[in-house]
N, C-alpha and C positions, 0 to 999 in steps of 0.2 A: 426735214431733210437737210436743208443748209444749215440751219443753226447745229447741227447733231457734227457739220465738217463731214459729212457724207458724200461723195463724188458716185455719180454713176450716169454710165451716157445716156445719152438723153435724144431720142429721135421726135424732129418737130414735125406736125402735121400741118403747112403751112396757110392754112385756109381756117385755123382756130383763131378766133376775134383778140383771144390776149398776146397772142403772138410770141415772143420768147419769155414774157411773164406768165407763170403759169401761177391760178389762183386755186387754193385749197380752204373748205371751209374747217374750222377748228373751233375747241371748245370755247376760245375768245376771238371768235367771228373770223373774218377770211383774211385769209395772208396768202399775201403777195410770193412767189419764188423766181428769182431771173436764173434761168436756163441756160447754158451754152451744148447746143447740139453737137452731136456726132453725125444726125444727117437730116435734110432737111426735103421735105416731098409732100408735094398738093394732092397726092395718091392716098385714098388711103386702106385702101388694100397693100400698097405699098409698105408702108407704116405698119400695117398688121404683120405681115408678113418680118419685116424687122425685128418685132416685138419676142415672134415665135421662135427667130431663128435667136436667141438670147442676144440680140445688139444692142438693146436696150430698153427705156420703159418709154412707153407712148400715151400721148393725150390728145383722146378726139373724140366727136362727138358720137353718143353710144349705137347711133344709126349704122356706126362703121366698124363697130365692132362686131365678131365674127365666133362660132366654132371652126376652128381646124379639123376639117374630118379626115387629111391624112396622116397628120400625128396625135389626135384625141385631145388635145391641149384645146382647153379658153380660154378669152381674155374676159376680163368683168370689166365692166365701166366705172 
């Protein structure tokens, strides 16, 4: 994502252990990404909620993730 110069906002779940480092595993092991939010909430239905109304992409643990049953939309973890 950052190496590609890709911007997209970014809603932080503020109770995720890496904090504004968000870590992705990849074909040559896990890389690092530093974050700058657009909004920040220890909610995470909060966060879901964000995610659905297009405000941006969220990272949280997949306990929190949800179906929307009033617009049929999911999120995958």
């Amino acid at each position: 994502m950052a190496s590609q110069g890709t911007r997209q906002s970014v809603n932080i779940y503020t109770l995720l252990t890496t904090g504004d480092n968000w870590e992705f595993q990849g074909p040559d092991g896990t890389v690092s990404v530093k974050v700058q939010q657009r909004m920040r909430s220890n909610g995470g239905d909060t966060c879901c909620t964000a995610g659905l109304c297009h405000m941006g992409i969220v990272l949280q643990p997949s306990f929190l993730v949800y179906v929307s049953r009033s617009g049929g939309c999911s999120l995958r973890p």
